[in-house]
PDB file with one MODEL, atoms N, CA, C and O in Angstrom:
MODEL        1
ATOM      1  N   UNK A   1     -12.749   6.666  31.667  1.00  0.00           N
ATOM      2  CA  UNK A   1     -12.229   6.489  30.316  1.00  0.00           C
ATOM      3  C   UNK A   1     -11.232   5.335  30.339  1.00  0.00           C
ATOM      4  O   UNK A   1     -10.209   5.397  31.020  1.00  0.00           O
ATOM      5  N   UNK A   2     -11.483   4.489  29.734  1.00  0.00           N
ATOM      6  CA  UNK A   2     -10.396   3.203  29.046  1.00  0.00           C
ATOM      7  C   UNK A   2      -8.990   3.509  27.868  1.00  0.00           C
ATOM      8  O   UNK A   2      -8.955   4.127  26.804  1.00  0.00           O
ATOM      9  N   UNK A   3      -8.364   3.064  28.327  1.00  0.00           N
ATOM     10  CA  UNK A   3      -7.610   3.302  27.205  1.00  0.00           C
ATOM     11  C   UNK A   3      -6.484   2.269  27.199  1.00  0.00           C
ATOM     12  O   UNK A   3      -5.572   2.075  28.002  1.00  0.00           O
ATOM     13  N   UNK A   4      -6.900   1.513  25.774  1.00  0.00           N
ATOM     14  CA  UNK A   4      -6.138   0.518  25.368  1.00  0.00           C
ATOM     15  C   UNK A   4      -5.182   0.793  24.203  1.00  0.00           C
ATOM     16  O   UNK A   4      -5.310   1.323  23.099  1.00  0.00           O
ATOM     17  N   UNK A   5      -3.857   0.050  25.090  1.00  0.00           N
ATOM     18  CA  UNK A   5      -2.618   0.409  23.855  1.00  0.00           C
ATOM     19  C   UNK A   5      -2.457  -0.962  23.247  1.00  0.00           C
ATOM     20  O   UNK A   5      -2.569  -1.885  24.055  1.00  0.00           O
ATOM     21  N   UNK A   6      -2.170  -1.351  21.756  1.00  0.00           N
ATOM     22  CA  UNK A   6      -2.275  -2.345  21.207  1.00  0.00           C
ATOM     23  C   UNK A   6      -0.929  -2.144  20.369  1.00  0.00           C
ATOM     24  O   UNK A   6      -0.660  -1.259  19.557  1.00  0.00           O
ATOM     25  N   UNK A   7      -0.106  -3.305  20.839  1.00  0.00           N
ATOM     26  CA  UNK A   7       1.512  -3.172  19.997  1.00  0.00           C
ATOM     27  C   UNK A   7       0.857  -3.951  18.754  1.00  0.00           C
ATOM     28  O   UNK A   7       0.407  -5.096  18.776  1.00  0.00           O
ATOM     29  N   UNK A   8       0.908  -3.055  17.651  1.00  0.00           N
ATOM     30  CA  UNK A   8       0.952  -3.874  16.429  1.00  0.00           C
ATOM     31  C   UNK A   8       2.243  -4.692  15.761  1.00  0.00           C
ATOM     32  O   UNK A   8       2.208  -5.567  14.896  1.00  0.00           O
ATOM     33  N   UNK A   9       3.181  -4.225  16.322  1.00  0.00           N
ATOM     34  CA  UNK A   9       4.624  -4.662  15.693  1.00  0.00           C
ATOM     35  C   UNK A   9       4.939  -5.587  16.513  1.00  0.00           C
ATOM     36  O   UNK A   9       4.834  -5.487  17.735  1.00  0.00           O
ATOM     37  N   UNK A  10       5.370  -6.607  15.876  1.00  0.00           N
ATOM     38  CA  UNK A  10       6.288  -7.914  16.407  1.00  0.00           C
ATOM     39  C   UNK A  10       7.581  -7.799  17.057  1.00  0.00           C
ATOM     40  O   UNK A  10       8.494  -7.228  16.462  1.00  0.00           O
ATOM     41  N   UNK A  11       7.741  -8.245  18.126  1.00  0.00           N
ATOM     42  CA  UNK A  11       9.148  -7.932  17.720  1.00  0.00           C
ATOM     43  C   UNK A  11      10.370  -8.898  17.125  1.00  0.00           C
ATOM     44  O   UNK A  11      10.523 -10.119  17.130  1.00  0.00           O
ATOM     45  N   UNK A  12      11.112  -7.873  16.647  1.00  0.00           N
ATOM     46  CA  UNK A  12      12.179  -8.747  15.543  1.00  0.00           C
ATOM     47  C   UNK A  12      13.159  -9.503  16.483  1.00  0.00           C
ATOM     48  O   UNK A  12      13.981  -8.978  17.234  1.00  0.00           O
ATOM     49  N   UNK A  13      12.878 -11.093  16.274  1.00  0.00           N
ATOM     50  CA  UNK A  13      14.097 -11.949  17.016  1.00  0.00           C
ATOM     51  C   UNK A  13      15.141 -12.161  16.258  1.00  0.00           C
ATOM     52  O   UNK A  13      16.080 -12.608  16.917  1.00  0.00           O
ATOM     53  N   UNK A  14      15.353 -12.032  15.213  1.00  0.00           N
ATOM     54  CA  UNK A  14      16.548 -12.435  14.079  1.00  0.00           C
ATOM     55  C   UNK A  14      16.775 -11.887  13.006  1.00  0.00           C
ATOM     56  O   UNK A  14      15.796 -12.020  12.272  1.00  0.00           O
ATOM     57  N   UNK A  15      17.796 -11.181  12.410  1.00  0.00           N
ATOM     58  CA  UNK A  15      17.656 -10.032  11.604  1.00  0.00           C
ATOM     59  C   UNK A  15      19.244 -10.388  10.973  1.00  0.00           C
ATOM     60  O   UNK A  15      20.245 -10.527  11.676  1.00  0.00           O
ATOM     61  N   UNK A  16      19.189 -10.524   9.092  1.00  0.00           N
ATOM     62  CA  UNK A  16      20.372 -10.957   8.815  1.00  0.00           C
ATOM     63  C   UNK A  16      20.500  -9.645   7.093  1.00  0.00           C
ATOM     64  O   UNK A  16      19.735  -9.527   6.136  1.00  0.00           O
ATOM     65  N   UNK A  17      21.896  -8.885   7.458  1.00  0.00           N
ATOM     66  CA  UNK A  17      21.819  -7.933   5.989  1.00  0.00           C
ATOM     67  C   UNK A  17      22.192  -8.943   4.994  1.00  0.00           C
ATOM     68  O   UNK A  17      23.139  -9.703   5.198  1.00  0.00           O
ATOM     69  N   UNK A  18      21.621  -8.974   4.130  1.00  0.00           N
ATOM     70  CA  UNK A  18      21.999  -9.162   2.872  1.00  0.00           C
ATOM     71  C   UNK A  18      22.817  -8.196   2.001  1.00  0.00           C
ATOM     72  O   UNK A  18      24.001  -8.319   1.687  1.00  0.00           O
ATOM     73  N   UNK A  19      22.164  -7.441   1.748  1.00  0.00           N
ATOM     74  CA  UNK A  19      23.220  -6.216   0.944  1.00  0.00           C
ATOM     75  C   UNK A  19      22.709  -5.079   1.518  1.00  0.00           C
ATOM     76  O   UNK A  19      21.546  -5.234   1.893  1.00  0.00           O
ATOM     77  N   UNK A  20      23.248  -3.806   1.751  1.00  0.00           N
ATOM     78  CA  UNK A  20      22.637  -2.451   1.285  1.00  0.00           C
ATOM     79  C   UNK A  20      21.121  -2.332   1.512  1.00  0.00           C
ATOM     80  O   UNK A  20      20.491  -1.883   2.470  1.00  0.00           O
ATOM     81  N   UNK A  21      20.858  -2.688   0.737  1.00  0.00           N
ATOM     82  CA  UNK A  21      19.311  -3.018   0.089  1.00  0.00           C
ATOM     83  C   UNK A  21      17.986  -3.969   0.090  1.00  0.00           C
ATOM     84  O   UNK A  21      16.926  -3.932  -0.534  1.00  0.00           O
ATOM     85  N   UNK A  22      18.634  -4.999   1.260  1.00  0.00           N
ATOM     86  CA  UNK A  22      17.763  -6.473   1.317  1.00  0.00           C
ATOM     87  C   UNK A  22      18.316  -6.624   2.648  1.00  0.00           C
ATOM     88  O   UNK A  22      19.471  -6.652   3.073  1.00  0.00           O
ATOM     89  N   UNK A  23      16.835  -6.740   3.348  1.00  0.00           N
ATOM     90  CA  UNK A  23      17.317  -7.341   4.649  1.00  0.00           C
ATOM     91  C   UNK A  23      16.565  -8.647   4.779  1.00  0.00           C
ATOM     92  O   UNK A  23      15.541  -8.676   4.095  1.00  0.00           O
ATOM     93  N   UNK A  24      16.818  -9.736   5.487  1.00  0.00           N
ATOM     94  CA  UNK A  24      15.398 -10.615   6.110  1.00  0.00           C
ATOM     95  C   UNK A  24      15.415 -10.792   7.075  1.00  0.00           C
ATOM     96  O   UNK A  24      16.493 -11.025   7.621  1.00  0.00           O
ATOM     97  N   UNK A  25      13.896 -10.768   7.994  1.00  0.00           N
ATOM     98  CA  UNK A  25      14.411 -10.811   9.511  1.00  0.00           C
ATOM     99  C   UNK A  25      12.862 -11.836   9.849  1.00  0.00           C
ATOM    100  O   UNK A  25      11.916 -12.070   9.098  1.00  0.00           O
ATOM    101  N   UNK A  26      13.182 -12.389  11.649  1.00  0.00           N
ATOM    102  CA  UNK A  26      11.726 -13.037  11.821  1.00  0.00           C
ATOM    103  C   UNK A  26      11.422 -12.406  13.063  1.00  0.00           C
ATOM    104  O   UNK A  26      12.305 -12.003  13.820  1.00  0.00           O
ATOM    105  N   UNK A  27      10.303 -12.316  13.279  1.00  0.00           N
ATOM    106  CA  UNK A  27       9.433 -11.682  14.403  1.00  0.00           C
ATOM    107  C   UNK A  27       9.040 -13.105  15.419  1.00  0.00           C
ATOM    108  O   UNK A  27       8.849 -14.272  15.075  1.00  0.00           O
ATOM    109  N   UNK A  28       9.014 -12.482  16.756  1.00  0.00           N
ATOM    110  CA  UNK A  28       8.530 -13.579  17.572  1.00  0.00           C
ATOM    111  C   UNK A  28       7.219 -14.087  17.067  1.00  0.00           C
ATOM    112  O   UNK A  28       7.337 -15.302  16.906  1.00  0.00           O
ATOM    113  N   UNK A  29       6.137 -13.719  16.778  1.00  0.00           N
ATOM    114  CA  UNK A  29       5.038 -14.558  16.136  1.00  0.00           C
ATOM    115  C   UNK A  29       5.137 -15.802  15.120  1.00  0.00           C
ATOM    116  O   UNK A  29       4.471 -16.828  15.256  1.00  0.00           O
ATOM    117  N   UNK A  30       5.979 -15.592  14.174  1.00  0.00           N
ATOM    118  CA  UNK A  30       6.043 -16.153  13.252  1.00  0.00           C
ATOM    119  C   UNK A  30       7.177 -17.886  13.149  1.00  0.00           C
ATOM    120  O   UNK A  30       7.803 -18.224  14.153  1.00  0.00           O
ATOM    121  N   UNK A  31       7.218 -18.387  12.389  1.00  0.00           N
ATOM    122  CA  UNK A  31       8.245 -18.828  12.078  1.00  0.00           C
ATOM    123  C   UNK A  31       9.112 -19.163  10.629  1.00  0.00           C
ATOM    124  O   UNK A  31       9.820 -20.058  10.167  1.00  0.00           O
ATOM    125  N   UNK A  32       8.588 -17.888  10.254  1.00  0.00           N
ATOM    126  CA  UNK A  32       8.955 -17.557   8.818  1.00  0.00           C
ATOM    127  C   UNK A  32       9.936 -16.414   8.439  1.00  0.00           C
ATOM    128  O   UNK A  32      10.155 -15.659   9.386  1.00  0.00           O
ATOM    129  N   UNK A  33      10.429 -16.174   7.554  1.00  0.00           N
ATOM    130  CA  UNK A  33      11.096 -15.031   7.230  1.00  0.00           C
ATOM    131  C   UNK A  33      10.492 -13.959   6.263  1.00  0.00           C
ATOM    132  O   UNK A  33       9.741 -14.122   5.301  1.00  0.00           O
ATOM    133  N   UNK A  34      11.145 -12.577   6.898  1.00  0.00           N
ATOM    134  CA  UNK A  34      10.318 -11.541   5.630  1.00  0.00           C
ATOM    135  C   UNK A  34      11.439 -10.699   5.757  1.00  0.00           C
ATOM    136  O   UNK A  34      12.222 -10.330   6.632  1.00  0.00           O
ATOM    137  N   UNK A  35      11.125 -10.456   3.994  1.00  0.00           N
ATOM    138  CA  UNK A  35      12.205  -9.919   3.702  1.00  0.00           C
ATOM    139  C   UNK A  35      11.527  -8.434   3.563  1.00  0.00           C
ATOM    140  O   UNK A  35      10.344  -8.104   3.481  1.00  0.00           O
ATOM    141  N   UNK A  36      13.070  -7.457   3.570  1.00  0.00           N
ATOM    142  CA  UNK A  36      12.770  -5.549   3.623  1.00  0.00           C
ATOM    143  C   UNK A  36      13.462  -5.206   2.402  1.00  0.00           C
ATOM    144  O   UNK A  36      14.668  -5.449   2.430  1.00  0.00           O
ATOM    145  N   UNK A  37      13.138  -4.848   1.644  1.00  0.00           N
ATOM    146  CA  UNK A  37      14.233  -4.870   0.266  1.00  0.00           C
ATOM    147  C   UNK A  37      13.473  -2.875  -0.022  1.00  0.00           C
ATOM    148  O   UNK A  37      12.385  -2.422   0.333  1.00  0.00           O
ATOM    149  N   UNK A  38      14.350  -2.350  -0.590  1.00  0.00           N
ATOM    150  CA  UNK A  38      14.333  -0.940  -1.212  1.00  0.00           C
ATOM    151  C   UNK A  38      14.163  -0.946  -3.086  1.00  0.00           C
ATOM    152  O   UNK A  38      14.725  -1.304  -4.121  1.00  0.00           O
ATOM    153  N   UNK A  39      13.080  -0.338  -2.603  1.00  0.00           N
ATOM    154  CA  UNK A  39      13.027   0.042  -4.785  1.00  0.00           C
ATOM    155  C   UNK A  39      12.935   1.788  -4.799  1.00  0.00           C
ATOM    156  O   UNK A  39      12.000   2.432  -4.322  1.00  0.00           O
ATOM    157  N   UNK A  40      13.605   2.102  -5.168  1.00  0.00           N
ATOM    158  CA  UNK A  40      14.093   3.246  -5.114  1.00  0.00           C
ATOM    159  C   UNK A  40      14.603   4.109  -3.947  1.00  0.00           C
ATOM    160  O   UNK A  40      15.661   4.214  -3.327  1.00  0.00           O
ATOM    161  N   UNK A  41      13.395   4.677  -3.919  1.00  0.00           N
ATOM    162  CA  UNK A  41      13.647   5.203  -2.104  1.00  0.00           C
ATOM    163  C   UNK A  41      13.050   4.829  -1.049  1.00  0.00           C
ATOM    164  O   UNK A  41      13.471   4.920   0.105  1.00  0.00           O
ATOM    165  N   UNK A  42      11.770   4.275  -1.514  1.00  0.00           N
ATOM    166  CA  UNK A  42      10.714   3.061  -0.802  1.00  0.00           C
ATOM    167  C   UNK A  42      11.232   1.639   0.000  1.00  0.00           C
ATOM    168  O   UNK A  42      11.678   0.559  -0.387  1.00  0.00           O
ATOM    169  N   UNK A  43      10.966   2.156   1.141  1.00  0.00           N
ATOM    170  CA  UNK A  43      11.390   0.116   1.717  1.00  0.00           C
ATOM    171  C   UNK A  43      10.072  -0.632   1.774  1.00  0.00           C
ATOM    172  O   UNK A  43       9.053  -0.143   2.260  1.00  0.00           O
ATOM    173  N   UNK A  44      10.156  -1.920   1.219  1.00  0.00           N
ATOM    174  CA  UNK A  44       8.813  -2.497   1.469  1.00  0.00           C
ATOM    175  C   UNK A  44       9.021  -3.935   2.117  1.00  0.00           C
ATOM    176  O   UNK A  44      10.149  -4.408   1.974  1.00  0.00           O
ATOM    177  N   UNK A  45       8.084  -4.693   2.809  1.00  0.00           N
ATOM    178  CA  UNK A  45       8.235  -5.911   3.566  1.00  0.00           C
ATOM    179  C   UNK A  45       7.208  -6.730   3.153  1.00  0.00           C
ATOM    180  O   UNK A  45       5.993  -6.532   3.125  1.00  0.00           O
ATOM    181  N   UNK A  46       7.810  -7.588   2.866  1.00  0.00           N
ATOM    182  CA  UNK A  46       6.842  -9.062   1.953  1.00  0.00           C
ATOM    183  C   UNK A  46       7.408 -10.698   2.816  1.00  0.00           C
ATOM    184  O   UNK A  46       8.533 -11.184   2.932  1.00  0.00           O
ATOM    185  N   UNK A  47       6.525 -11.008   3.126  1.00  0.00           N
ATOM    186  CA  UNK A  47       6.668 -12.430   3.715  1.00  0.00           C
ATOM    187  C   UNK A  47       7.451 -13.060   2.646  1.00  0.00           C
ATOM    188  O   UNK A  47       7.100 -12.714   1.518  1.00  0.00           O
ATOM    189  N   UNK A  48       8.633 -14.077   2.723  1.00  0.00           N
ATOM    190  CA  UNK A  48       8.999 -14.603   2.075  1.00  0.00           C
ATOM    191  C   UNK A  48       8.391 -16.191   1.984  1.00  0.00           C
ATOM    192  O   UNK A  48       8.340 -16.997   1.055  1.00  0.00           O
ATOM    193  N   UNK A  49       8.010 -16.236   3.226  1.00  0.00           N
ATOM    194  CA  UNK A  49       6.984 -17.953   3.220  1.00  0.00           C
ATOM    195  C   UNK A  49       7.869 -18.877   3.458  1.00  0.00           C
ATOM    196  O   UNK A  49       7.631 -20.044   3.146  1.00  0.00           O
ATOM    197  N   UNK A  50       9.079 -18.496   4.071  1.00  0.00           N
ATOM    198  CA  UNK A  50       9.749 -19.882   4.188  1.00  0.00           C
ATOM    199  C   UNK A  50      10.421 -19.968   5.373  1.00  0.00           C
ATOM    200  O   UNK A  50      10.662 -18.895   5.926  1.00  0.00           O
ATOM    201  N   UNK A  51      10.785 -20.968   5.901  1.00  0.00           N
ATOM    202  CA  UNK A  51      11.153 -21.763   7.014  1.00  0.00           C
ATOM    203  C   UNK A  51      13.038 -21.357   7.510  1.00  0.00           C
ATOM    204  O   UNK A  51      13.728 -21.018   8.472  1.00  0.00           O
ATOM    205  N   UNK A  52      13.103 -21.657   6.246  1.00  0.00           N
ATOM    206  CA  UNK A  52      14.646 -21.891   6.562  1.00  0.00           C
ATOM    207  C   UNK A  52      15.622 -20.710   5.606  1.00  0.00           C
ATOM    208  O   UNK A  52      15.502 -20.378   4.427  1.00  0.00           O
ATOM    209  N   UNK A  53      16.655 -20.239   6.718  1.00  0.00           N
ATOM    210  CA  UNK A  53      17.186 -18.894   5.734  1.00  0.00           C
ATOM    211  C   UNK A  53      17.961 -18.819   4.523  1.00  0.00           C
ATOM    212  O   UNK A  53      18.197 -17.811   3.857  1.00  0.00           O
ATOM    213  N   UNK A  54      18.315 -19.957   4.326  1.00  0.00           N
ATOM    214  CA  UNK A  54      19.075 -19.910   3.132  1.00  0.00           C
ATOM    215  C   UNK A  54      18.221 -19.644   1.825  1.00  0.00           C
ATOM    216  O   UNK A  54      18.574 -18.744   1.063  1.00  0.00           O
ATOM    217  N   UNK A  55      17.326 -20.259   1.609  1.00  0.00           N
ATOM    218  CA  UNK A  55      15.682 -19.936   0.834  1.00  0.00           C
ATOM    219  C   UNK A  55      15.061 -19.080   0.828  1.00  0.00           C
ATOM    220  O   UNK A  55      14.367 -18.765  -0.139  1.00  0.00           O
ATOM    221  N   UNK A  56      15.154 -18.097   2.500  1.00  0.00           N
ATOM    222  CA  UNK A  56      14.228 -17.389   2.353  1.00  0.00           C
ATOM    223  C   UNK A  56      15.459 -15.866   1.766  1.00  0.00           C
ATOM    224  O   UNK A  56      14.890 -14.820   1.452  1.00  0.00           O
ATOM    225  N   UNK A  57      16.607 -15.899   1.706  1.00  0.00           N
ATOM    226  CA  UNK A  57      17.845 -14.815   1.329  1.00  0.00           C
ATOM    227  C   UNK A  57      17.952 -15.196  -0.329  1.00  0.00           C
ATOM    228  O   UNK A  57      18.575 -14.421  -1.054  1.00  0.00           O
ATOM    229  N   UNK A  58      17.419 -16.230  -0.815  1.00  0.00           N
ATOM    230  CA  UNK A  58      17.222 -16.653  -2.462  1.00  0.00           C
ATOM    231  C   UNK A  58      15.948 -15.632  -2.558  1.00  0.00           C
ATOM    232  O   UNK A  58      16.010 -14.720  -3.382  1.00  0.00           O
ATOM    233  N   UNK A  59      14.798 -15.772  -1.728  1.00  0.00           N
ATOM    234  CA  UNK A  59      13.205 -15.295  -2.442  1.00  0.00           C
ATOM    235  C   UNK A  59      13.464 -13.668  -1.882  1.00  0.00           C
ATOM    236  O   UNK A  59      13.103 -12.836  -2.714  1.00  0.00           O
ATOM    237  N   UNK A  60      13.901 -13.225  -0.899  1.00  0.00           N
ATOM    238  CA  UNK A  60      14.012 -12.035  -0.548  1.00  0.00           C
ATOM    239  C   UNK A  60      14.469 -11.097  -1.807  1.00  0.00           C
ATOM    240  O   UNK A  60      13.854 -10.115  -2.224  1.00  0.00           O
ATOM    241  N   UNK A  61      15.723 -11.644  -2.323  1.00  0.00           N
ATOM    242  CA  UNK A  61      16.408 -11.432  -3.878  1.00  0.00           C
ATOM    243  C   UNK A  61      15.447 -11.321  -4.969  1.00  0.00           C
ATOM    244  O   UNK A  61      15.198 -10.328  -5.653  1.00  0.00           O
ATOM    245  N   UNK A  62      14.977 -12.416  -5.023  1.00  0.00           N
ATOM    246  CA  UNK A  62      13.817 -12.748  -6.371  1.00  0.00           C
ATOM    247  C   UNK A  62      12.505 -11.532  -5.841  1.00  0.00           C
ATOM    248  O   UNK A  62      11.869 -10.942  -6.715  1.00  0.00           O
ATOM    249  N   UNK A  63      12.341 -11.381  -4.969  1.00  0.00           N
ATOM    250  CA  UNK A  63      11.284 -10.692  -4.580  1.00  0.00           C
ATOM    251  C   UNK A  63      11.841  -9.268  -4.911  1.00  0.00           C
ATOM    252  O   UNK A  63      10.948  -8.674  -5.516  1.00  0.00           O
ATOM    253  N   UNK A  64      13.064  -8.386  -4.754  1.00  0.00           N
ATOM    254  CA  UNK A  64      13.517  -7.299  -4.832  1.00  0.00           C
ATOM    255  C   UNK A  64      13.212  -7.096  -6.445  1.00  0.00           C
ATOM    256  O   UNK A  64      12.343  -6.344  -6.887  1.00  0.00           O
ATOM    257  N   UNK A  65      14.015  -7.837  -7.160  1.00  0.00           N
ATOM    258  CA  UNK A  65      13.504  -8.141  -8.678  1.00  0.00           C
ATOM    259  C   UNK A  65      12.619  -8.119  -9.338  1.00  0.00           C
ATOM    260  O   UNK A  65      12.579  -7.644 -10.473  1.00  0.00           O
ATOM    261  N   UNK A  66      11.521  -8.766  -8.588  1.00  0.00           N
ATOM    262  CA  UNK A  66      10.287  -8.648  -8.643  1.00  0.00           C
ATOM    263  C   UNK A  66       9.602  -7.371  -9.105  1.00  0.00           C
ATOM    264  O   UNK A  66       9.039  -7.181 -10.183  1.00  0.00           O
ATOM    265  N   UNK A  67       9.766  -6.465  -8.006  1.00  0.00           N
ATOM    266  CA  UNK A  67       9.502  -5.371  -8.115  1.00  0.00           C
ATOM    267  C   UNK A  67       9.491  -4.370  -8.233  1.00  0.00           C
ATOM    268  O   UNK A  67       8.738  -3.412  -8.059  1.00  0.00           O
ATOM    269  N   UNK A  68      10.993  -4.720  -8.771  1.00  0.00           N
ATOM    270  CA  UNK A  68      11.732  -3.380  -9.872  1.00  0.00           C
ATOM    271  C   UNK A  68      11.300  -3.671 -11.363  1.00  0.00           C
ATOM    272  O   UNK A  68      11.292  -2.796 -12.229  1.00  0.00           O
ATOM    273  N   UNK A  69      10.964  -4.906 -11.564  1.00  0.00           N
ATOM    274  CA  UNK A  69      10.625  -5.270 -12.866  1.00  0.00           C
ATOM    275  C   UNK A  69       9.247  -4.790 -13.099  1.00  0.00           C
ATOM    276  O   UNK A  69       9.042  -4.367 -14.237  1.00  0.00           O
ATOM    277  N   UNK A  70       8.204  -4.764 -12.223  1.00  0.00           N
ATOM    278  CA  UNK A  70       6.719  -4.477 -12.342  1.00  0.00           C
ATOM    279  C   UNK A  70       6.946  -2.805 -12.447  1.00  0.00           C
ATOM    280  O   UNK A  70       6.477  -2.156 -13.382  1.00  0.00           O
ATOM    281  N   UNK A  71       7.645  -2.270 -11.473  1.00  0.00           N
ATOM    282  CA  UNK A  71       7.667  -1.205 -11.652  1.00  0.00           C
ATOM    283  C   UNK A  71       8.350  -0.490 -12.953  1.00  0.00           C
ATOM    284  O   UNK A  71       7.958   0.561 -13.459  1.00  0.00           O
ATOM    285  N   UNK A  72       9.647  -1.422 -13.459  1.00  0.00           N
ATOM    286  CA  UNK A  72       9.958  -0.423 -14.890  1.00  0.00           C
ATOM    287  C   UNK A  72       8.528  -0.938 -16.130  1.00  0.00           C
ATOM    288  O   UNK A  72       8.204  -0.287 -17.124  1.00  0.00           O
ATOM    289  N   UNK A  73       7.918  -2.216 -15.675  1.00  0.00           N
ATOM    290  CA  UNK A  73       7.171  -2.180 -16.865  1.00  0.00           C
ATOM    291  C   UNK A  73       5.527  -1.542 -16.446  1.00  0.00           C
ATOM    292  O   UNK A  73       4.621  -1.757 -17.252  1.00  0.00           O
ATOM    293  N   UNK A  74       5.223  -0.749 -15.130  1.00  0.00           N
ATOM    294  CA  UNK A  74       4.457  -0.120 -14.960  1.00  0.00           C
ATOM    295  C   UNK A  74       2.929  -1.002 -14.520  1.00  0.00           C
ATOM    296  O   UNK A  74       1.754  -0.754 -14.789  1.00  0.00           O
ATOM    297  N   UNK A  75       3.505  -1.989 -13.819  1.00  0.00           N
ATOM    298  CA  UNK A  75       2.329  -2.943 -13.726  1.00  0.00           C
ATOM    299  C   UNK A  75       2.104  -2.928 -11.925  1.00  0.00           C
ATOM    300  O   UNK A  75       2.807  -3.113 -10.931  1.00  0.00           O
ATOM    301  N   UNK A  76       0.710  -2.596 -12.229  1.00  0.00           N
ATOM    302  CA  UNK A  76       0.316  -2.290 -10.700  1.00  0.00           C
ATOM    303  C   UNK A  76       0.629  -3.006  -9.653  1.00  0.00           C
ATOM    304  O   UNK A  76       0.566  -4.226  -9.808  1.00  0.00           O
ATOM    305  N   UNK A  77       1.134  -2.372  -8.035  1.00  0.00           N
ATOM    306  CA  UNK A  77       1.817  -2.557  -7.350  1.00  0.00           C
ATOM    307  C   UNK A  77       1.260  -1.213  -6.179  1.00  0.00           C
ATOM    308  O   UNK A  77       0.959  -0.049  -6.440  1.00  0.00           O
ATOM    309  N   UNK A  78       1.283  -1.957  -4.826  1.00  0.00           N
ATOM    310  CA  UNK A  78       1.141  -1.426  -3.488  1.00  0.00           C
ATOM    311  C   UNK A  78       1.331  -0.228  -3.560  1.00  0.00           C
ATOM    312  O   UNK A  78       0.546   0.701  -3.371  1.00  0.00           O
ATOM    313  N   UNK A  79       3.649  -0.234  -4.168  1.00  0.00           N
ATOM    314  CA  UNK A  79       4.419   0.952  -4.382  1.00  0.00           C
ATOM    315  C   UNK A  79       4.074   1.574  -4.926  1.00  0.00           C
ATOM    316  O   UNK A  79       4.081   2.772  -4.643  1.00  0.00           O
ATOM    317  N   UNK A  80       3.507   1.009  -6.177  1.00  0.00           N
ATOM    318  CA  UNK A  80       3.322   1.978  -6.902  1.00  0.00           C
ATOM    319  C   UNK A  80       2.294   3.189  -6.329  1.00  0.00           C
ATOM    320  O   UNK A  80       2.554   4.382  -6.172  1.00  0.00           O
ATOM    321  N   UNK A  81       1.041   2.465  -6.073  1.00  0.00           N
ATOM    322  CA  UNK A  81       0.174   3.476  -5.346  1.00  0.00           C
ATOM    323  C   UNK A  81       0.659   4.305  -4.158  1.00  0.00           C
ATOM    324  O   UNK A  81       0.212   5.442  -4.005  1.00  0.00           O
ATOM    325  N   UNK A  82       1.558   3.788  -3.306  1.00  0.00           N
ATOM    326  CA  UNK A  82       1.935   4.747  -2.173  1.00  0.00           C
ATOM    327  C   UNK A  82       2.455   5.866  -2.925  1.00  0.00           C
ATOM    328  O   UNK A  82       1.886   6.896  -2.566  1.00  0.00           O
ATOM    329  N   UNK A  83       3.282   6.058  -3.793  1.00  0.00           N
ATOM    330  CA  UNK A  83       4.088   6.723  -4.288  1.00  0.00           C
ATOM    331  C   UNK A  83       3.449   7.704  -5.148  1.00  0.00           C
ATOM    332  O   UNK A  83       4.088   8.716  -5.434  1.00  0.00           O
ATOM    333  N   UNK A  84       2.295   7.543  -5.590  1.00  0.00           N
ATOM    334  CA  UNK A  84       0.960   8.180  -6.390  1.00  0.00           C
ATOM    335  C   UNK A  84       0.921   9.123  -5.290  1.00  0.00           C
ATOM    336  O   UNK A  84       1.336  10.281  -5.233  1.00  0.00           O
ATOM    337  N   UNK A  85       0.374   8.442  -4.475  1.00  0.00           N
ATOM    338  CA  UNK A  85      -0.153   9.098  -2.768  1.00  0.00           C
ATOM    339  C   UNK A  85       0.652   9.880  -2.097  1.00  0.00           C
ATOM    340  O   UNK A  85       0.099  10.670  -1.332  1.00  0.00           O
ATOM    341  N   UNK A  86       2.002   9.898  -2.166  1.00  0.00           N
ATOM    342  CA  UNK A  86       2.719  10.854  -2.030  1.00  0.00           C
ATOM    343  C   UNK A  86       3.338  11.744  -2.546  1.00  0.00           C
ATOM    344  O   UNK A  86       4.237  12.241  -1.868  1.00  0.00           O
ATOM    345  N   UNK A  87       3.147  12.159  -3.624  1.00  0.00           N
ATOM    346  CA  UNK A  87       3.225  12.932  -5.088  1.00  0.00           C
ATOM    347  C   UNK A  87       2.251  14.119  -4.612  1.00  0.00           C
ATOM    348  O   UNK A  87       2.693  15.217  -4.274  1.00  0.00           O
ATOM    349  N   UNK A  88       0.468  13.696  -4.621  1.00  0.00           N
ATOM    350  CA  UNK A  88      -0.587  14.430  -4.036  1.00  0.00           C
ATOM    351  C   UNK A  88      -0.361  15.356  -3.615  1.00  0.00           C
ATOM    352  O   UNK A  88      -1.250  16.031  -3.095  1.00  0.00           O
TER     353      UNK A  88
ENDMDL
END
């Protein structure tokens, strides 16, 4: 019998809080930033696409916004479905 273990997770080389609520961090693979931001009780992680941190701690923000706004106006979203899915 074979048995292969496969690390799916990166690991995190750089990790900066923003608030409470917004983190952005980069993984050795990458050379980008992604941000961890909370909408309610949910944490979710979205590539921010950018290079450099000062930009990517602007879109991490805009991105949190993002998706508190889809969610008060009920417009479909990942969260939204996980959260369906855990209701079940």
């Amino acid at each position: 019998m074979l048995i292969v273990k496969v690390n799916i997770m990166s690991k995190t080389i750089d990790k900066h809080i923003i608030s409470d609520d917004i983190h952005i961090y980069k993984v050795a693979n990458s050379t980008r930033w992604v941000a961890r931001f909370k909408i309610g009780s949910q944490w979710l992680a979205k590539t921010t696409k950018e290079r450099i941190i000062s930009k990517a701690k602007i879109k991490a923000i805009q991105l949190q916004s993002e998706y508190k706004m889809k969610i008060a106006h009920d417009k479909p979203t990942v969260l939204m479905y996980l959260i369906k899915c855990t209701r079940l």
